[in-house]
N, C-alpha and C positions, 0 to 999 in steps of 0.2 A: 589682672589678678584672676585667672581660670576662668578666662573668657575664649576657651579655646576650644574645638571639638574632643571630648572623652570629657571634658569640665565646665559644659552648660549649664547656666542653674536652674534649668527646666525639666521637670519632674514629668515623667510620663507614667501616668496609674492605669490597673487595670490591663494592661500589659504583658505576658509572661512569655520570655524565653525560654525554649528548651533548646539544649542540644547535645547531638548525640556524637562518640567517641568514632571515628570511622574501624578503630576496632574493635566494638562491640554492636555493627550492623552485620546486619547477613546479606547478603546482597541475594542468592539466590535461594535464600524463602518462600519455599511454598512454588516455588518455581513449576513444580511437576504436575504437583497437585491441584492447584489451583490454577498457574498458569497455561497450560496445555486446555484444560475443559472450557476454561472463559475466550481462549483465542477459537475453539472449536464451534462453541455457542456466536462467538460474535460473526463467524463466516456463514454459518446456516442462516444467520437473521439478515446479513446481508446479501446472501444468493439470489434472492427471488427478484431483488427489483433490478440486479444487474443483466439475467438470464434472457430476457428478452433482448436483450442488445447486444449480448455475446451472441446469440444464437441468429441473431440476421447480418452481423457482420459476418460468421463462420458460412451463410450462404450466400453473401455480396463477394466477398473471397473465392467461393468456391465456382461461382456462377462466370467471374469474371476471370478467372483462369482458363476454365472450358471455355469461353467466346473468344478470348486471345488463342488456346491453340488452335479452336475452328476456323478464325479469321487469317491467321498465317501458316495454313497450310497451302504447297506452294497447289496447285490444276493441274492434272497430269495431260489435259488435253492442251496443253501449251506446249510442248516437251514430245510430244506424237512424232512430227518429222525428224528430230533429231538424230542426227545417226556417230 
């Protein structure tokens, strides 16, 4: 006898559902406004502790490109008697 899920006879107090219509949401609320400056704020806060680590990868990148084309360029004094 309504021993079944939707007909427990367990009261749950204190409780409150809300919910909303999906046609009465706005999905992009405040999108411009608020979302633009907060996405903006949260990259400045994050820059600085990333900055060091970009900045010595951008010169392990750069240093080890320069040693590969120095190390494989071919001696032109090998190449001398060639004819």
């Amino acid at each position: 006898m309504g021993l079944e899920f939707g007909n427990l006879p367990i009261r749950i107090r204190r409780i409150v559902y809300f919910g909303l219509s999906p046609l009465e949401q706005r999905a992009w609320a405040k999108s411009i406004t608020h979302g633009v400056p907060n996405s903006l704020n949260r990259a400045m806060r994050a820059l600085p502790p990333m900055l060091p680590g970009f900045l010595m990868s951008v010169g392990v990148v750069t240093w080890a490109t320069a040693a590969h084309d120095r190390y494989s360029r071919k001696d032109p004094k090998l190449y001398e008697n060639d004819k």
